[in-house]
Backbone atoms as SQL, in Angstrom:
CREATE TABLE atoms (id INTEGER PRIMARY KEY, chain TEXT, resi INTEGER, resn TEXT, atom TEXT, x REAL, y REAL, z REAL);
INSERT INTO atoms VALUES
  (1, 'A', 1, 'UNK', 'N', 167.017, 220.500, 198.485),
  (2, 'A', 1, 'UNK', 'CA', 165.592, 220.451, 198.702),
  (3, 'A', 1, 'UNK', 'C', 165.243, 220.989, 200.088),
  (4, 'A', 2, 'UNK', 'N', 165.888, 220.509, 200.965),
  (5, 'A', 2, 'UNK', 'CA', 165.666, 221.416, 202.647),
  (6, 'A', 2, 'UNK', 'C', 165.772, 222.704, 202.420),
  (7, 'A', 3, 'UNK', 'N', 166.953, 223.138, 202.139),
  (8, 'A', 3, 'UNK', 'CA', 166.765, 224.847, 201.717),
  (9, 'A', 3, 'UNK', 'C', 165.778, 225.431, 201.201),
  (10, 'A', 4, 'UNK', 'N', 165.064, 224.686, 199.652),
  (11, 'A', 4, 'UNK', 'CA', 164.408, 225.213, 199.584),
  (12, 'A', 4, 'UNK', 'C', 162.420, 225.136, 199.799),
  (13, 'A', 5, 'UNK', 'N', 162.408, 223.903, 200.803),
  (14, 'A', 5, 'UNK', 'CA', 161.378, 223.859, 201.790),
  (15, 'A', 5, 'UNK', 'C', 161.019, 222.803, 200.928),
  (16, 'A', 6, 'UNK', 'N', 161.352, 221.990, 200.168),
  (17, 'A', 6, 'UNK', 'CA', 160.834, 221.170, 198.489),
  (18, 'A', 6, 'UNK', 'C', 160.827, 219.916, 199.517),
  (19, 'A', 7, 'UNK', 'N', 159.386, 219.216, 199.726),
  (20, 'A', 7, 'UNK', 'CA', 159.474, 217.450, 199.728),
  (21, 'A', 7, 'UNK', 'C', 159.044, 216.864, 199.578),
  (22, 'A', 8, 'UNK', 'N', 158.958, 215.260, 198.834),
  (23, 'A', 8, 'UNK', 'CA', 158.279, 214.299, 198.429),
  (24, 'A', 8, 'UNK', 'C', 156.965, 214.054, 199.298),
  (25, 'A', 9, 'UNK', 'N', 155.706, 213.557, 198.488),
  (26, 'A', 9, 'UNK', 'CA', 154.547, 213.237, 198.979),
  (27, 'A', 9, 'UNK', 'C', 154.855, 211.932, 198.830),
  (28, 'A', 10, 'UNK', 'N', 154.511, 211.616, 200.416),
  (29, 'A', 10, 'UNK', 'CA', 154.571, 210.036, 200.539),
  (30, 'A', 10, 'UNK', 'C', 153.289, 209.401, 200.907),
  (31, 'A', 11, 'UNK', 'N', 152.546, 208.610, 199.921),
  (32, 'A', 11, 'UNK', 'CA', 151.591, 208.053, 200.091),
  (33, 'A', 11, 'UNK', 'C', 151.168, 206.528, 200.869),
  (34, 'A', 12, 'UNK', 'N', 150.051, 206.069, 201.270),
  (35, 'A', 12, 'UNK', 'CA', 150.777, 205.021, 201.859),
  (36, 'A', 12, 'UNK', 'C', 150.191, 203.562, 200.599),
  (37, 'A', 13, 'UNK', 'N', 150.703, 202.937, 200.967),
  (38, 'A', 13, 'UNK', 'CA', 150.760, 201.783, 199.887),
  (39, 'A', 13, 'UNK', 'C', 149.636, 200.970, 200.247),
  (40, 'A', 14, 'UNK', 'N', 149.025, 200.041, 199.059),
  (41, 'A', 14, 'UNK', 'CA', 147.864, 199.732, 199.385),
  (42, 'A', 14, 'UNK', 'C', 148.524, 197.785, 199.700),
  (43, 'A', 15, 'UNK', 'N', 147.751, 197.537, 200.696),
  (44, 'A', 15, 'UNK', 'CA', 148.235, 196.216, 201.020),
  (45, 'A', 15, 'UNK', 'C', 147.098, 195.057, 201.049),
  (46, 'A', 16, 'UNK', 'N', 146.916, 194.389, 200.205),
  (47, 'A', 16, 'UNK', 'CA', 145.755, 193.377, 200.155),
  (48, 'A', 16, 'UNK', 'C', 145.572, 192.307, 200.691),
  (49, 'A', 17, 'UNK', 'N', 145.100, 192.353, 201.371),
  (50, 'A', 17, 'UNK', 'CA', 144.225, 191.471, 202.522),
  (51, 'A', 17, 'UNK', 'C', 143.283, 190.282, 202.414),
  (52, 'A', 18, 'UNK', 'N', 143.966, 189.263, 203.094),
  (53, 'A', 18, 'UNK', 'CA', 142.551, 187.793, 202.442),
  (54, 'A', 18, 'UNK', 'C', 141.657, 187.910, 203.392),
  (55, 'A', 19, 'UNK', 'N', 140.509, 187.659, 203.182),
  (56, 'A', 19, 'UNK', 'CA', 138.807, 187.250, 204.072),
  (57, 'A', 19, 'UNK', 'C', 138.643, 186.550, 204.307),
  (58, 'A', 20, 'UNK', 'N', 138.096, 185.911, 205.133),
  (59, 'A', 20, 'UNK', 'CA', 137.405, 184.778, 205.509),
  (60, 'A', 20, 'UNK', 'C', 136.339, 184.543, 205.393),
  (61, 'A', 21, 'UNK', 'N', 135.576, 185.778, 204.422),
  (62, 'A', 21, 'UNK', 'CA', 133.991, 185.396, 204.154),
  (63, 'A', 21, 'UNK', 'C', 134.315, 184.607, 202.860),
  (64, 'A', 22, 'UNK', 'N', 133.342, 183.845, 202.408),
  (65, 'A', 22, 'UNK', 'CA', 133.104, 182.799, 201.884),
  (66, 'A', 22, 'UNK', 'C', 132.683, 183.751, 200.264),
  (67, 'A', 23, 'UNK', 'N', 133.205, 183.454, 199.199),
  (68, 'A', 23, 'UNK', 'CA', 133.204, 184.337, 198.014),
  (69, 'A', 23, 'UNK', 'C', 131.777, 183.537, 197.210),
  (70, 'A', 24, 'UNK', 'N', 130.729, 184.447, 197.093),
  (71, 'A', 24, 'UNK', 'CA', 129.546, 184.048, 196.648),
  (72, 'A', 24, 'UNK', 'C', 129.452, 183.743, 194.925),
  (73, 'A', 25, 'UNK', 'N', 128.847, 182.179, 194.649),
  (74, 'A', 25, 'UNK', 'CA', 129.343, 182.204, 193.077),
  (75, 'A', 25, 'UNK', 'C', 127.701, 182.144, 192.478),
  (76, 'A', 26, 'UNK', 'N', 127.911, 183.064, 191.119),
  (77, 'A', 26, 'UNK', 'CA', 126.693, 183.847, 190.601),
  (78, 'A', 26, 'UNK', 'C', 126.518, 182.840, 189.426),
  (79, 'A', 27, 'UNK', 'N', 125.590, 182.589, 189.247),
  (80, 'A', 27, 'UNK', 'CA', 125.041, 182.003, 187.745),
  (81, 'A', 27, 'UNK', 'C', 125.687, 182.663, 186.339),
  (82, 'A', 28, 'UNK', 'N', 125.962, 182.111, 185.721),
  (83, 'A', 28, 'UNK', 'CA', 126.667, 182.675, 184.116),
  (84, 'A', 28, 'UNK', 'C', 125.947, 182.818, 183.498),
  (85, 'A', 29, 'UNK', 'N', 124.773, 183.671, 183.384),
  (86, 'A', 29, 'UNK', 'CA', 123.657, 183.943, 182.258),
  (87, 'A', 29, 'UNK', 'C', 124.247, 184.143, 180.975),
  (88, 'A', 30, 'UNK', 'N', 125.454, 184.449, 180.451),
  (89, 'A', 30, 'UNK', 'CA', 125.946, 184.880, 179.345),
  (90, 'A', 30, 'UNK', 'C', 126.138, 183.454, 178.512),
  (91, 'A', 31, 'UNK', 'N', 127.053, 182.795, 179.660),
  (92, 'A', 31, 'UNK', 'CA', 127.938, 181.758, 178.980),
  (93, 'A', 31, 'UNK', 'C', 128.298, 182.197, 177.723),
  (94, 'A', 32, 'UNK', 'N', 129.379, 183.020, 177.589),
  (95, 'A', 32, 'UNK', 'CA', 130.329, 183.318, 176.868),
  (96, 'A', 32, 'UNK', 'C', 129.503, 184.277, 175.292),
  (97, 'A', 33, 'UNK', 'N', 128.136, 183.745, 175.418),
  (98, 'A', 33, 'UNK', 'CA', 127.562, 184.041, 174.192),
  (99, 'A', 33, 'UNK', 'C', 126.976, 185.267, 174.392),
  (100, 'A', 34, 'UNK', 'N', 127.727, 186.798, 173.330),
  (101, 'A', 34, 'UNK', 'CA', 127.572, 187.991, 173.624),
  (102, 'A', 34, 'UNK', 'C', 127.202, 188.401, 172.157),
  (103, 'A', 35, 'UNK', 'N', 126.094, 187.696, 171.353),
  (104, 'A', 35, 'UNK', 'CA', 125.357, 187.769, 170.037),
  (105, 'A', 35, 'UNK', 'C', 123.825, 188.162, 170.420),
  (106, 'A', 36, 'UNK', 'N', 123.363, 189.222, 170.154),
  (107, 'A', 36, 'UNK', 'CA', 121.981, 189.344, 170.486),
  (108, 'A', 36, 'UNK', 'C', 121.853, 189.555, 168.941),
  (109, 'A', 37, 'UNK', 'N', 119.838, 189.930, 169.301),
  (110, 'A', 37, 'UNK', 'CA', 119.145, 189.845, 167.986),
  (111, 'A', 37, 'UNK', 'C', 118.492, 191.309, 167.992),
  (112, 'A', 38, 'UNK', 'N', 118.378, 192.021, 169.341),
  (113, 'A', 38, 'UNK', 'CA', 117.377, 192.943, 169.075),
  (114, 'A', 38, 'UNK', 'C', 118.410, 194.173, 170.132),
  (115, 'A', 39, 'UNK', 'N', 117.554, 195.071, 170.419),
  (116, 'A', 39, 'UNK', 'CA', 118.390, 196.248, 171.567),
  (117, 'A', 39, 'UNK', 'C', 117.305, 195.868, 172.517),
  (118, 'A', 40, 'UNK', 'N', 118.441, 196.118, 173.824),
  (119, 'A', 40, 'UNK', 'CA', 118.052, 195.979, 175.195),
  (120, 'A', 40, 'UNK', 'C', 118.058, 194.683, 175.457),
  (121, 'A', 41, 'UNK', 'N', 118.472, 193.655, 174.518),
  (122, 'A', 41, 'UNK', 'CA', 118.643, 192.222, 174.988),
  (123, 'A', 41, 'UNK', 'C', 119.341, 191.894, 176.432),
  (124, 'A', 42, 'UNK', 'N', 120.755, 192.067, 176.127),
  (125, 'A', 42, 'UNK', 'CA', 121.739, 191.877, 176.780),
  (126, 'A', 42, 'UNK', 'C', 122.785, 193.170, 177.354),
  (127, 'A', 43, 'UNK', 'N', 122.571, 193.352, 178.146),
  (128, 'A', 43, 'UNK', 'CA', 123.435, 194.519, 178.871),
  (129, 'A', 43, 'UNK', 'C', 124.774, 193.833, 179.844),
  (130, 'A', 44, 'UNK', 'N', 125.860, 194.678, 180.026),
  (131, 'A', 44, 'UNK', 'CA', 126.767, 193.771, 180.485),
  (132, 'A', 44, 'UNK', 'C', 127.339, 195.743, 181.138),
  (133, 'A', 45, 'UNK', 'N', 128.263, 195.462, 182.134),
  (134, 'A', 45, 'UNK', 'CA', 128.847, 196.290, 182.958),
  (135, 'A', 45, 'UNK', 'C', 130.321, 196.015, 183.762),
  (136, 'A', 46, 'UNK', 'N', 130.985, 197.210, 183.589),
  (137, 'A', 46, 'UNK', 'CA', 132.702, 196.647, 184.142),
  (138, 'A', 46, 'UNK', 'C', 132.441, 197.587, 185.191),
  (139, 'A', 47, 'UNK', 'N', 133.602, 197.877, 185.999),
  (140, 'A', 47, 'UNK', 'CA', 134.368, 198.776, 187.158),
  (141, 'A', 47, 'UNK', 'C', 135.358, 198.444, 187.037),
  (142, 'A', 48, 'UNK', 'N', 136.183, 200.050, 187.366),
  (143, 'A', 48, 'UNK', 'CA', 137.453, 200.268, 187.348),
  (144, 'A', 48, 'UNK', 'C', 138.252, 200.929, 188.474),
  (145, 'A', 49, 'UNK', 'N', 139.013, 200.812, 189.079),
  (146, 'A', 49, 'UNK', 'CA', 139.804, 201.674, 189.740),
  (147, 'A', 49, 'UNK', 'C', 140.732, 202.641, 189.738),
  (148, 'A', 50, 'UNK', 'N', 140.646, 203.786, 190.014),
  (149, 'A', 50, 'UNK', 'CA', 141.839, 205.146, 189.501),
  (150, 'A', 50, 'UNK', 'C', 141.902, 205.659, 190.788),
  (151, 'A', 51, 'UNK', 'N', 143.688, 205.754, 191.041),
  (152, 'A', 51, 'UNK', 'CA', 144.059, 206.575, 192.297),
  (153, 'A', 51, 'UNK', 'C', 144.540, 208.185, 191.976),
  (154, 'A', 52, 'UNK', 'N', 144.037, 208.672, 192.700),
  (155, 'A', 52, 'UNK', 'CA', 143.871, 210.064, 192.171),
  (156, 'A', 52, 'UNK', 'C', 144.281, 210.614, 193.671),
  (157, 'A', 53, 'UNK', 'N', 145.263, 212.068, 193.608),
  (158, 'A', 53, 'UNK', 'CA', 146.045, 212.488, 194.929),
  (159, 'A', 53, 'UNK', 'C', 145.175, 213.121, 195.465),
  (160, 'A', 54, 'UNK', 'N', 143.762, 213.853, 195.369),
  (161, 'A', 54, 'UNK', 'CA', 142.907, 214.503, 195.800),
  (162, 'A', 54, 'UNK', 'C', 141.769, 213.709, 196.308),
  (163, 'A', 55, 'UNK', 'N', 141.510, 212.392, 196.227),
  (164, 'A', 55, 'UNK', 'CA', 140.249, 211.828, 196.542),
  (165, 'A', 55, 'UNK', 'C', 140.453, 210.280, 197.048),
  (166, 'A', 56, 'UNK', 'N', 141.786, 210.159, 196.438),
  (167, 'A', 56, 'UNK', 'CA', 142.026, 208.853, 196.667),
  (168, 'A', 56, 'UNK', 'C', 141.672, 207.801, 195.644),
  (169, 'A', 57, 'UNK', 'N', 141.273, 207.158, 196.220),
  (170, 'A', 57, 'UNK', 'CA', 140.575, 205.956, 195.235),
  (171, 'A', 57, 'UNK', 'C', 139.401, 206.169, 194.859),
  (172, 'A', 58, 'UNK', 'N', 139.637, 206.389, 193.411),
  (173, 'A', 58, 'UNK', 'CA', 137.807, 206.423, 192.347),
  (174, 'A', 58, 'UNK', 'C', 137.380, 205.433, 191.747),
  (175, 'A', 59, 'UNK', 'N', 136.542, 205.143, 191.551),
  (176, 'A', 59, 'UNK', 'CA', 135.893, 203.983, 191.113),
  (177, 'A', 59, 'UNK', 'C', 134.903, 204.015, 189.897),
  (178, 'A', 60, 'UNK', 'N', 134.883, 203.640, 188.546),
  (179, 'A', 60, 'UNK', 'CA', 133.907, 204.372, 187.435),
  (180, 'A', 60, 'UNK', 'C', 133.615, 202.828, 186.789),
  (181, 'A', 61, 'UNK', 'N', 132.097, 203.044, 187.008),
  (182, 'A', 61, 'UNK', 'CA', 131.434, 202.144, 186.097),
  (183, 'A', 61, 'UNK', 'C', 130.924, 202.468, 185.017),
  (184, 'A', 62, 'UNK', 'N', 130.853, 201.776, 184.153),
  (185, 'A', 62, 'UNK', 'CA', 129.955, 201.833, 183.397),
  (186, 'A', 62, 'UNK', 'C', 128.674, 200.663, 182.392),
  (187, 'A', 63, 'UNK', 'N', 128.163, 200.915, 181.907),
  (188, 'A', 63, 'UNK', 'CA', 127.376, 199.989, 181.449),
  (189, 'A', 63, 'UNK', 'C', 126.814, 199.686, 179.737),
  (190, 'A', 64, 'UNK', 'N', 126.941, 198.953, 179.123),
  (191, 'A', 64, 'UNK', 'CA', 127.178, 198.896, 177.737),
  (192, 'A', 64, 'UNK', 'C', 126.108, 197.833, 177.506),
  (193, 'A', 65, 'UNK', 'N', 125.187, 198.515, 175.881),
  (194, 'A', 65, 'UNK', 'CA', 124.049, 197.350, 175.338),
  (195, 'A', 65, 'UNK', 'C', 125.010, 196.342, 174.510),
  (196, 'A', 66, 'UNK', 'N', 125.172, 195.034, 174.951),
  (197, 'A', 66, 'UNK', 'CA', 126.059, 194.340, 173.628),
  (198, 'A', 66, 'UNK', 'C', 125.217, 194.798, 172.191),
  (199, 'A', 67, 'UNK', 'N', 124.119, 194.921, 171.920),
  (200, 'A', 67, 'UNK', 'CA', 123.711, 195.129, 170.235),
  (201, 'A', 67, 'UNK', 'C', 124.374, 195.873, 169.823),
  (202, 'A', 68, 'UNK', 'N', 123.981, 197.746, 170.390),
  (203, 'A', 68, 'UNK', 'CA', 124.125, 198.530, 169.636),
  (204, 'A', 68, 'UNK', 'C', 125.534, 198.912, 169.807),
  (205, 'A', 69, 'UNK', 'N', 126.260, 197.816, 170.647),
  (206, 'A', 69, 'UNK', 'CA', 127.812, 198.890, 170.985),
  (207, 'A', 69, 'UNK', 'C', 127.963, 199.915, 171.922),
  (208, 'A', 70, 'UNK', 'N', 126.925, 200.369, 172.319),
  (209, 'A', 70, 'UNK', 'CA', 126.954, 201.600, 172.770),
  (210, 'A', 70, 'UNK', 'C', 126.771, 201.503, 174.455),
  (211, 'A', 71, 'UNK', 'N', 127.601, 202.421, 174.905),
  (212, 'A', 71, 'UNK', 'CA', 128.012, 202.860, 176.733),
  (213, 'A', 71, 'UNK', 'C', 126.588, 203.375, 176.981),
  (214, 'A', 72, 'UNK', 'N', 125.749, 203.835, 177.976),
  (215, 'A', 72, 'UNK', 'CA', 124.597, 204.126, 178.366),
  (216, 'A', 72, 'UNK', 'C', 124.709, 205.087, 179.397),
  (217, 'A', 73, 'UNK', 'N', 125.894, 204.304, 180.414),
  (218, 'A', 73, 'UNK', 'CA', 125.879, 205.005, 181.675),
  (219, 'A', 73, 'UNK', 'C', 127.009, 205.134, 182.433),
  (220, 'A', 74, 'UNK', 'N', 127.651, 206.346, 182.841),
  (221, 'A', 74, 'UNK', 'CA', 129.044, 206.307, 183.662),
  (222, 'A', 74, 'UNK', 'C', 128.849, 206.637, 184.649),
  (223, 'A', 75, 'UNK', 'N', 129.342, 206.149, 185.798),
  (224, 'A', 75, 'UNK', 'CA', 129.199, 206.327, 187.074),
  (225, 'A', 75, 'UNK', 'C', 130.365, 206.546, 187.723),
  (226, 'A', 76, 'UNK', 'N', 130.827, 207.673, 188.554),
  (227, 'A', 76, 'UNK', 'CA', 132.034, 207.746, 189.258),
  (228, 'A', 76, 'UNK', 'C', 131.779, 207.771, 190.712),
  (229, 'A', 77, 'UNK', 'N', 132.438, 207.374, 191.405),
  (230, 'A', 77, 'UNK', 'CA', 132.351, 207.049, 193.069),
  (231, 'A', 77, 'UNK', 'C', 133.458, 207.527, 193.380),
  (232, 'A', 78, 'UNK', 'N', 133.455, 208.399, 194.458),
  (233, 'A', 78, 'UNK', 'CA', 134.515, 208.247, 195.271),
  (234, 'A', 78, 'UNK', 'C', 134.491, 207.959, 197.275),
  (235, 'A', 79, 'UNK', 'N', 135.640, 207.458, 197.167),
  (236, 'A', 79, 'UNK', 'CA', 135.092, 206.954, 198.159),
  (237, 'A', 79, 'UNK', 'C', 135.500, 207.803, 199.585),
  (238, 'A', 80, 'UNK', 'N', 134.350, 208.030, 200.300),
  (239, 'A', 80, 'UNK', 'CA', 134.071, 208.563, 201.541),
  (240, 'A', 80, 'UNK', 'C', 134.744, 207.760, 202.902),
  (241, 'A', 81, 'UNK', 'N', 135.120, 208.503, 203.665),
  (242, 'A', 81, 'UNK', 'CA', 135.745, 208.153, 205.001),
  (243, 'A', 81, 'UNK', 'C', 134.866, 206.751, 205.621),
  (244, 'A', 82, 'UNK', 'N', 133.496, 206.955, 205.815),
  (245, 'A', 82, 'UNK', 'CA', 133.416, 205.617, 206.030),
  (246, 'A', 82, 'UNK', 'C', 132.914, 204.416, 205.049),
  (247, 'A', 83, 'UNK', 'N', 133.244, 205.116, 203.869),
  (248, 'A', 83, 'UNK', 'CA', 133.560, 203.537, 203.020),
  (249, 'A', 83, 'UNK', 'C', 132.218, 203.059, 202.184),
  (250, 'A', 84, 'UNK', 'N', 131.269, 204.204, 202.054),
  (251, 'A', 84, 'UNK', 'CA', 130.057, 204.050, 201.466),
  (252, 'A', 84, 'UNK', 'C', 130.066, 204.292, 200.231),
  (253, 'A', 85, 'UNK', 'N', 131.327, 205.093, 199.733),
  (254, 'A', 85, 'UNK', 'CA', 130.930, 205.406, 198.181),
  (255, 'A', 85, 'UNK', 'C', 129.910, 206.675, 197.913),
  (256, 'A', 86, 'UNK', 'N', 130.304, 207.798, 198.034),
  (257, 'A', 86, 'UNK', 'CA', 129.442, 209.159, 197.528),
  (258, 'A', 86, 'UNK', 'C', 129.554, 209.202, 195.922),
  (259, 'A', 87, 'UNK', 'N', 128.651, 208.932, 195.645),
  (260, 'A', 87, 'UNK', 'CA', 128.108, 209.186, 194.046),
  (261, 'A', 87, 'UNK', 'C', 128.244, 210.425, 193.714),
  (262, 'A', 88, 'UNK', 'N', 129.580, 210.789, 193.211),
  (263, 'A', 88, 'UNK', 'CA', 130.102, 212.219, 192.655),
  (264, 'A', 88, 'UNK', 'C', 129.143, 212.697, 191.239),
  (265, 'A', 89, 'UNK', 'N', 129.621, 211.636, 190.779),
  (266, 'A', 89, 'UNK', 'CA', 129.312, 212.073, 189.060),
  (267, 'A', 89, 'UNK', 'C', 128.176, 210.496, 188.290),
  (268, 'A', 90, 'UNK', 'N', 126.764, 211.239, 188.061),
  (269, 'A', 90, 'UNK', 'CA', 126.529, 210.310, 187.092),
  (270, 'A', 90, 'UNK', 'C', 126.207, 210.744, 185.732),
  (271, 'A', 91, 'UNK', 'N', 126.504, 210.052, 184.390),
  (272, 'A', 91, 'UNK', 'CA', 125.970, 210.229, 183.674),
  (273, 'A', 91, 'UNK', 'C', 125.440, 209.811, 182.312),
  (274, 'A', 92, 'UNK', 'N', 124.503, 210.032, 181.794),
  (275, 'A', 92, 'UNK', 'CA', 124.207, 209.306, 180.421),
  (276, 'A', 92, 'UNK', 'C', 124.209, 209.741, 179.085),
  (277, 'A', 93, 'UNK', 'N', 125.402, 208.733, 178.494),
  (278, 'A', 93, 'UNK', 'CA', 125.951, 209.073, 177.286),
  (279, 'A', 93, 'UNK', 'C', 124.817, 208.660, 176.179);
């Protein structure tokens, strides 16, 4: 591999860290019950994380009507040097 100039990309490892801020607890509007009657009742939303060698860490939300089944909105972030999140990609499915 020296000969022929060939070498591993070494990334650095992600190391997780505890806070000392106080973790804020949200009301359970759902309570577990994800049965509606009509569209636009109930909307619900995840995030995900993907490490990617060009950007680093991406971040894609999205957002789903429980009635109809159906995704609405994808959102990809990536994240910027100081840590704000530049809104690369949005869009609606």
């Amino acid at each position: 591999m020296k000969k022929a100039g060939i070498r591993s990309i070494i990334s650095k490892k992600y190391r997780p860290y505890s806070s000392n801020q106080r973790v804020k607890e949200r009301e359970n509007l759902l309570e577990q019950d994800f049965s509606t009657n009509s569209i636009n009742e109930k909307w619900v939303s995840d995030i995900t994380y993907i490490h990617t060698v060009k950007d680093g860490w991406c971040y894609l939300a999205s957002v789903l009507d429980l009635h109809s089944k159906k995704g609405y909105w994808l959102f990809l972030f990536a994240d910027d040097d100081n840590g704000s999140g530049d809104s690369s990609f949005s869009k609606r499915v």
